[in-house]
BALO-285437 format. One record per residue (C-alpha): x, y, z. Coordinates in steps of 0.02 Angstrom, whole numbers. Example, Ala and Ser with C-alpha at 12.3 -4.5 7.8 and 13.67 -1.06 7.14 Angstrom:
2
<<615,-225,390>>
<<684,-53,357>>
//
This chain:
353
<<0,0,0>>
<<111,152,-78>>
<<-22,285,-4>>
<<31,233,181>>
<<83,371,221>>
<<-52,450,195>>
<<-161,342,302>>
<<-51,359,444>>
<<-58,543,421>>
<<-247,535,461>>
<<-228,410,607>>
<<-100,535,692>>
<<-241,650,672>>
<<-369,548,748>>
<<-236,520,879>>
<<-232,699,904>>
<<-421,734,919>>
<<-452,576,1038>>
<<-337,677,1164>>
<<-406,857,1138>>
<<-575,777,1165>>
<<-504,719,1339>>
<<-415,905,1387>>
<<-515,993,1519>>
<<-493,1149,1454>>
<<-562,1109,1269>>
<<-715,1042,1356>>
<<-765,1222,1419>>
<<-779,1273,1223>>
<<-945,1169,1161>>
<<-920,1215,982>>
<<-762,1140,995>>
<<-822,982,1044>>
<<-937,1002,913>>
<<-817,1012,784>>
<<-692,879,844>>
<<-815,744,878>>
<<-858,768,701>>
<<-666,765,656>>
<<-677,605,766>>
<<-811,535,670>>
<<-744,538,506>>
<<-585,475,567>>
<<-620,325,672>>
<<-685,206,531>>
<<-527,234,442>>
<<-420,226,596>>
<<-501,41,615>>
<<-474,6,464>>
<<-280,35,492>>
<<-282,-56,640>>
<<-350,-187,532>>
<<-214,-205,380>>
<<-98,-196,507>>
<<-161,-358,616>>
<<-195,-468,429>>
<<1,-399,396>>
<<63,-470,573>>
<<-32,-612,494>>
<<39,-650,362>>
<<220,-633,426>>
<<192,-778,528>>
<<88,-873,405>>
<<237,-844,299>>
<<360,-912,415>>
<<264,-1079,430>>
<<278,-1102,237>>
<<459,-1044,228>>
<<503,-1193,366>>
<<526,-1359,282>>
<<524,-1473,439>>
<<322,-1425,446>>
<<200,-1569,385>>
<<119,-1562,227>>
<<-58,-1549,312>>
<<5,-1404,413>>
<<73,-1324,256>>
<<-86,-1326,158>>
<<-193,-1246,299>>
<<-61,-1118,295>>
<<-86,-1090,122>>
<<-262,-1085,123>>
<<-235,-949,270>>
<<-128,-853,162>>
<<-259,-847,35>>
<<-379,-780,130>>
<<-282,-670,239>>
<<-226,-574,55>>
<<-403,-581,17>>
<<-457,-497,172>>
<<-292,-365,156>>
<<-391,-334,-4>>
<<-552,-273,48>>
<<-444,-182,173>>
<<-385,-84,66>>
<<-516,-47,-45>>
<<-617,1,90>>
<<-489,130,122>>
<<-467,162,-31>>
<<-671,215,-39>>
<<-641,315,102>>
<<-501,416,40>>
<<-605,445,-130>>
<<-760,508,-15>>
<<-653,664,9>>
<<-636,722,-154>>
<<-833,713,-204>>
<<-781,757,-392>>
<<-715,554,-373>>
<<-897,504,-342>>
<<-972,564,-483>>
<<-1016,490,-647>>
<<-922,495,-781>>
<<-932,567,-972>>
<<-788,465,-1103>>
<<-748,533,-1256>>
<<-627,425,-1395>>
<<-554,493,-1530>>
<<-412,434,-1638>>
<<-270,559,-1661>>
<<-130,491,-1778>>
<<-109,355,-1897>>
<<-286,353,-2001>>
<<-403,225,-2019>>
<<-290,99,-1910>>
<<-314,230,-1759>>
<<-504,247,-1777>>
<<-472,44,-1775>>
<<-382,49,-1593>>
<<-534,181,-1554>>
<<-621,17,-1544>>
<<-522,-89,-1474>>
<<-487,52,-1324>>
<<-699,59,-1304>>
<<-718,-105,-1319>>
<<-581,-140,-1163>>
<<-688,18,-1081>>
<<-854,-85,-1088>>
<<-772,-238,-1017>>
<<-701,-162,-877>>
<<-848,-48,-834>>
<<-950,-219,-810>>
<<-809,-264,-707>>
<<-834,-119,-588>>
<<-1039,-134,-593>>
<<-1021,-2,-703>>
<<-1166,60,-837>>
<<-1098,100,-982>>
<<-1218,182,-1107>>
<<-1159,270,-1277>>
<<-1217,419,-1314>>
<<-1137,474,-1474>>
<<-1034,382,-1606>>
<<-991,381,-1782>>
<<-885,246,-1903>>
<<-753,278,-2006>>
<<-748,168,-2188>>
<<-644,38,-2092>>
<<-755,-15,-1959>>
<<-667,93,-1811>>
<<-739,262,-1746>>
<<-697,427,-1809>>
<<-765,459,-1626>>
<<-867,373,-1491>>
<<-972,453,-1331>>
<<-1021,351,-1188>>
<<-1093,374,-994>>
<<-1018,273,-861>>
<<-1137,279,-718>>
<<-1080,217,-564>>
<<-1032,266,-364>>
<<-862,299,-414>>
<<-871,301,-592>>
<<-747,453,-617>>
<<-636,392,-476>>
<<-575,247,-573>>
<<-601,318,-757>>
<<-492,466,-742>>
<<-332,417,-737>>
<<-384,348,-914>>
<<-393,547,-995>>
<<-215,575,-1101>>
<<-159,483,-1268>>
<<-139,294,-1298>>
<<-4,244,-1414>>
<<-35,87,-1502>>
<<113,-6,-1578>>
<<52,-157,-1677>>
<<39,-221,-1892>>
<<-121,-144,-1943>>
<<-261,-234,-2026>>
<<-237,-104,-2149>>
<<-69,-129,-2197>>
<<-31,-240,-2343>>
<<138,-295,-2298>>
<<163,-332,-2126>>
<<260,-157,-2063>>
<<242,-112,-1883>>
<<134,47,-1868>>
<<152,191,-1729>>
<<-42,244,-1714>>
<<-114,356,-1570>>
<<-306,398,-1501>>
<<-339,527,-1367>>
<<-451,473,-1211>>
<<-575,621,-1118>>
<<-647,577,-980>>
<<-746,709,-881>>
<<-847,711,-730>>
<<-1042,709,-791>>
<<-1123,888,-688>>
<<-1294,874,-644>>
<<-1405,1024,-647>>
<<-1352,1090,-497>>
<<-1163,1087,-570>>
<<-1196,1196,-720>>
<<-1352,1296,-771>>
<<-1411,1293,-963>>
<<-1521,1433,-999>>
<<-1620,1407,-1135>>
<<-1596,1544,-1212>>
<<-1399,1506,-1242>>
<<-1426,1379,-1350>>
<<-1433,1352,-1547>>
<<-1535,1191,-1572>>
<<-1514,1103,-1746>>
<<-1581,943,-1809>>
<<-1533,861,-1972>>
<<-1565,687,-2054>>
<<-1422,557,-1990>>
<<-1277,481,-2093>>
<<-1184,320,-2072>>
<<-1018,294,-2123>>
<<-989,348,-2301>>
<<-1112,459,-2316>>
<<-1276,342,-2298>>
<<-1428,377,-2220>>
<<-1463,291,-2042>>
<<-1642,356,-2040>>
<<-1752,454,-2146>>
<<-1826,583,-2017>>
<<-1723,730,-1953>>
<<-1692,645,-1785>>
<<-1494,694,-1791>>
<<-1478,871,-1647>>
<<-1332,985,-1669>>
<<-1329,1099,-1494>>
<<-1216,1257,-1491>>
<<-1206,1338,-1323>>
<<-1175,1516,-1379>>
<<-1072,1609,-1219>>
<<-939,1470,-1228>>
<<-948,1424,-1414>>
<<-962,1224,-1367>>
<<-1056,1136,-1488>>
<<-1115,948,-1466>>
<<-1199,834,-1606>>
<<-1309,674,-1563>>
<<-1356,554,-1686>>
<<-1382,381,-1621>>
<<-1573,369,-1581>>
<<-1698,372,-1667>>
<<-1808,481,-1575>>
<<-1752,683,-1574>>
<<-1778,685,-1397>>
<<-1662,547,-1351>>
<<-1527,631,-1455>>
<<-1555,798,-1380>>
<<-1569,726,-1203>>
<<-1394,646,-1235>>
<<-1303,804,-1310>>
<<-1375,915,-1168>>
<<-1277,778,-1050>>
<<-1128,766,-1157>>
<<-1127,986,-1165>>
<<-1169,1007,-967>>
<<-1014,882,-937>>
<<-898,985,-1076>>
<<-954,1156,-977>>
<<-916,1071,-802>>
<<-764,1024,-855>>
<<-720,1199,-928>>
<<-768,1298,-768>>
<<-676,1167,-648>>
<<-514,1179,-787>>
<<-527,1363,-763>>
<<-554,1381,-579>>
<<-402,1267,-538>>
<<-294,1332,-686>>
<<-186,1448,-548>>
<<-182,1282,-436>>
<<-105,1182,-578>>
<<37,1315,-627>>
<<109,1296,-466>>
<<104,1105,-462>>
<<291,1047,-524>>
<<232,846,-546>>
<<44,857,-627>>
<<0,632,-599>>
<<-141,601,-704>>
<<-184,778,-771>>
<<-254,718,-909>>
<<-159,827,-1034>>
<<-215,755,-1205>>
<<-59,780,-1288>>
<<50,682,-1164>>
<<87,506,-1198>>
<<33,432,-1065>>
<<14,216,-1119>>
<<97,114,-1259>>
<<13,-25,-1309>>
<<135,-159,-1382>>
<<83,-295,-1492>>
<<232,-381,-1549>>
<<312,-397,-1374>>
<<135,-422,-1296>>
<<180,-293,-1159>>
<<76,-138,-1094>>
<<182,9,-1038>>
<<109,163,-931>>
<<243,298,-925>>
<<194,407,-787>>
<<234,271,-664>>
<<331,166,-772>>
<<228,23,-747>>
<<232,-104,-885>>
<<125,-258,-869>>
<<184,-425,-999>>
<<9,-464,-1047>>
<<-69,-367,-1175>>
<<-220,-491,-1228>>
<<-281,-466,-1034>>
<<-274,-281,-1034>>
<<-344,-248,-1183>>
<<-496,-391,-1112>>
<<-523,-251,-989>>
<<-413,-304,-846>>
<<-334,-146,-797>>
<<-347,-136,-633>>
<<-184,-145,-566>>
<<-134,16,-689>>
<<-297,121,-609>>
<<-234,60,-436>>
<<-61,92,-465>>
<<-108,267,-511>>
<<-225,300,-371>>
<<-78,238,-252>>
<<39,371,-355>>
<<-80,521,-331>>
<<-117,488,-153>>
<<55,480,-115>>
<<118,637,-207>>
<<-40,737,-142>>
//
């Protein structure tokens, strides 16, 4: 657990408050008390928590000496095993639970999320990896008890996406999804290419915290509604009624077109969501713009023209550079196991907060 530190920051603090709660002389002062028993409050569950990875880690030192010692019968050596098994298991939801907690704090973590895929360089074979990329999305959204719903896409000639729209709705949906937001490098032979050259082929990755009304106020009359008939790939028609809603938001200049559904509504339901998230985003970008200036390390800003993963066909090997964690199975990550990367990153933040 990298973010340790950070833990046992906050259980030195609850440390703290338990004694000022016992001083005499903070007693006279009610509001006080007020105000540290709330401080109390918040801290105890994660204080127990500590207390808890600690005791499974005691644990598992000596469950790890039994299996280390060779003289110990083979019966007593499997029960060990099956102890260390569930003692990581239980280490596990330790530190998930934790890691919940510290999440709580920021509420922008709780929110859903908005993801936006588009390819950047390298043509038809990056609209291709556009795919791929949503497709390893979906699966690990379902992982997480995720939703994912798409709410705007269109094809390129090839198959892939010149760009794809989707809502992940979920307790914690932007929590896990940001660290996603930056560019993906692909390095693989393209179904495109003819004779078997390794291609360099990038697609850029948006994800933004979806604002509810409360977030962002759309007035009415700031917004240019359009609706025109739909078009496939190549040009062809999807439908033949003018269900397809182009929405300009006129102070900012942010425009947003829907043309999946059938149904105008639908489509104007899911640009209004996809624009409200784009404006939230803007306003939050511009309120901590100062904040990020200062910052010398920025983990996970979600700059879109920073590198941030390579994905590696020919050695089969995932690479994400901002922690320089690279992970030797490439058919599991791009299944949607990437899990270790989002906690690995979490970990990283925590500890350089």
């Amino acid at each position: 657990m990298r973010f340790l530190k950070k833990v046992e920051e906050k259980v030195q603090r609850f440390k703290e408050v338990e004694k000022l709660l016992q001083d005499p002389e903070v007693s006279q002062d009610q509001n006080k008390v007020k105000e540290l028993g709330r401080e109390f409050r918040n801290l105890e569950r994660m204080n127990a928590l500590y207390q808890e990875y600690l005791k499974i880690d005691s644990e598992k030192l000596e469950v790890k000496k039994i299996l280390e010692d060779k003289t110990q019968s083979s019966d007593l050596t499997a029960m060990a095993k099956e102890e260390a098994e569930s003692l990581e298991s239980r280490q596990k939801s330790t530190v998930h639970e934790i890691e919940g907690i510290l999440i709580q704090e920021d509420p922008m973590m709780s929110k859903n999320a908005i993801m936006e895929i588009r390819p950047g360089t390298g043509g038809l074979e990056a609209g291709l990896f556009a795919g791929d990329l949503f497709k390893m999305y979906t699966k690990f959204a379902a992982s997480q008890g995720f939703k994912l719903e798409v709410l705007s896409s269109s094809m390129n000639d090839a198959g892939g996406f010149k760009e794809i729209i989707a809502g992940i709705s979920g307790q914690g949906a932007y929590g896990k999804f940001k660290y996603e937001m930056g560019t993906h490098r692909v390095q693989r032979v393209p179904a495109t290419e003819a004779q078997g050259r390794i291609h360099t082929s990038a697609v850029t990755v948006a994800i933004l915290p979806e604002a509810e009304e409360v977030d962002v106020e759309i007035k009415t009359e700031d917004l240019r509604i359009d609706v025109f008939r739909s078009g496939g790939p190549g040009g062809q028609s999807v439908n033949t009624t003018d269900s397809a809603v182009r929405i300009t938001h006129i102070p900012s200049g942010l425009v947003v077109s829907c043309q999946d559904e059938k149904s105008q509504l639908k489509n104007k339901q899911k640009g209004l969501k996809i624009l409200r998230a784009r404006l939230y985003e803007k306003i939050v970008n511009e309120r901590n713009a100062e904040i990020a200036k200062q910052r010398k390390e920025q983990v996970g800003s979600g700059d879109r023209s920073e590198k941030i993963r390579t994905y590696n066909y020919p050695d089969g090997r995932v690479t994400d550079h901002r922690i320089g964690l690279t992970i030797y199975n490439l058919e599991a990550v791009m299944e949607g196991k990437i899990g270790e990367f989002v906690e690995a990153l979490f970990e990283d933040e925590l500890a350089n907060s």
